[in-house]
N, C-alpha and C positions, 0 to 999 in steps of 0.2 A: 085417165080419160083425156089428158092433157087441158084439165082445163081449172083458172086459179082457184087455189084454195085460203078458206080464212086464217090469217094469221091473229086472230084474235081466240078461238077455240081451235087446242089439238086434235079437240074428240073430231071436230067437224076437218080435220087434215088429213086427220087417219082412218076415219071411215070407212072409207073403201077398202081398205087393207083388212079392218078389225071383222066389221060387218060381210064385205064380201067376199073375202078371200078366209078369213083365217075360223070364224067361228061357225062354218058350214063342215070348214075340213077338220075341226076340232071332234065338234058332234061328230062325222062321219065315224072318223079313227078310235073315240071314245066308244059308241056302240059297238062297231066291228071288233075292237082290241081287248076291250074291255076295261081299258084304263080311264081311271077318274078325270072330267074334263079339268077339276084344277090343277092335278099332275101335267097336261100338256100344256096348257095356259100362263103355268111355271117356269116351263120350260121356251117358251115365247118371252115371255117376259125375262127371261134370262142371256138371248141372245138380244133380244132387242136392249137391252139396257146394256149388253156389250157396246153394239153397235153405237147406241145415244154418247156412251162413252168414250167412244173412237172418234164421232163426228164433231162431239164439242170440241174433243182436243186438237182438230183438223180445222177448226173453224167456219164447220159447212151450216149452209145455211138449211134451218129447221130443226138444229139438235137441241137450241132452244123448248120446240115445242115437242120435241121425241120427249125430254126430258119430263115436262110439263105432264104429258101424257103419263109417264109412269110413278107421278107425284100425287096425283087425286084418286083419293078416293072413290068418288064417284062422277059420272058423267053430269053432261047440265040438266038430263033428263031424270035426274035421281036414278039412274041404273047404276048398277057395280059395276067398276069397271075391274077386268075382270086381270089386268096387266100393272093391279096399283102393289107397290113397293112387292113387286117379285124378288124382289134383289135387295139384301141389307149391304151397308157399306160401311163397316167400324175398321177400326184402328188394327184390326189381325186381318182385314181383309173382305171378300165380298163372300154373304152368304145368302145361297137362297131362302126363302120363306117353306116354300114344299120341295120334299123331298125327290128328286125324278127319277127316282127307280133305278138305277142304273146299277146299282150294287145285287141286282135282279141276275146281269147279266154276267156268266162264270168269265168270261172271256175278256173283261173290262173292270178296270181300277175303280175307285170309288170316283165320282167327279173331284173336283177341287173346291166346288161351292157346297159343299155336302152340310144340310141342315144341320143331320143328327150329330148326339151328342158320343163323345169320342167312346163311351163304355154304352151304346148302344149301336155302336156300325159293325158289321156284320165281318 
């Protein structure tokens, strides 16, 4: 809306993003699709924590709080947030928390962040 945001709460940075843009189209895609909204929420939280990790390393300003964002647990309002550690990050690599379906689709590799365990991937 161009106009500043607190640098003190991420939840209050990204609001507009979380609140109006992405969990209207979440429900939407969830109902019609029929896919579980934490499956795409996952999957949010999976590019955005690409992204947080592109920005830090670029040194742009607010990947501090992208970061920040996908660190808590919960919002200041006690809600879940619904983008917290989508993404692990150990020593073999980055894995998601849910699985995103994607091994659904005959035409497509498994991702690279693939939850499942290697004697249960399809």
């Amino acid at each position: 809306a161009g106009t500043a945001v607190s640098r003190a709460d991420p939840f209050a940075r990204f609001q507009p993003l979380l609140e109006g843009h992405l969990a209207p189209l979440i429900k939407a895609t969830a109902r019609t699709g029929g896919i579980a909204p934490k499956v795409l929420w996952g999957n949010v939280g999976n590019w955005f924590d690409l992204l947080a990790t592109e920005a830090q390393a670029m040194g742009a300003d607010g990947a501090g709080d992208a970061r920040a964002l996908l660190d808590q647990e919960r919002a200041p309002n006690g809600a879940r947030n619904p983008l917290f550690a989508a993404v692990r990050h150990t020593r073999e690599g980055r894995r998601r928390k849910v699985c995103c379906l994607r091994y659904l689709i005959p035409e497509l590799d498994l991702c690279d962040t693939c939850p499942l365990p290697e004697a249960a991937r399809p």
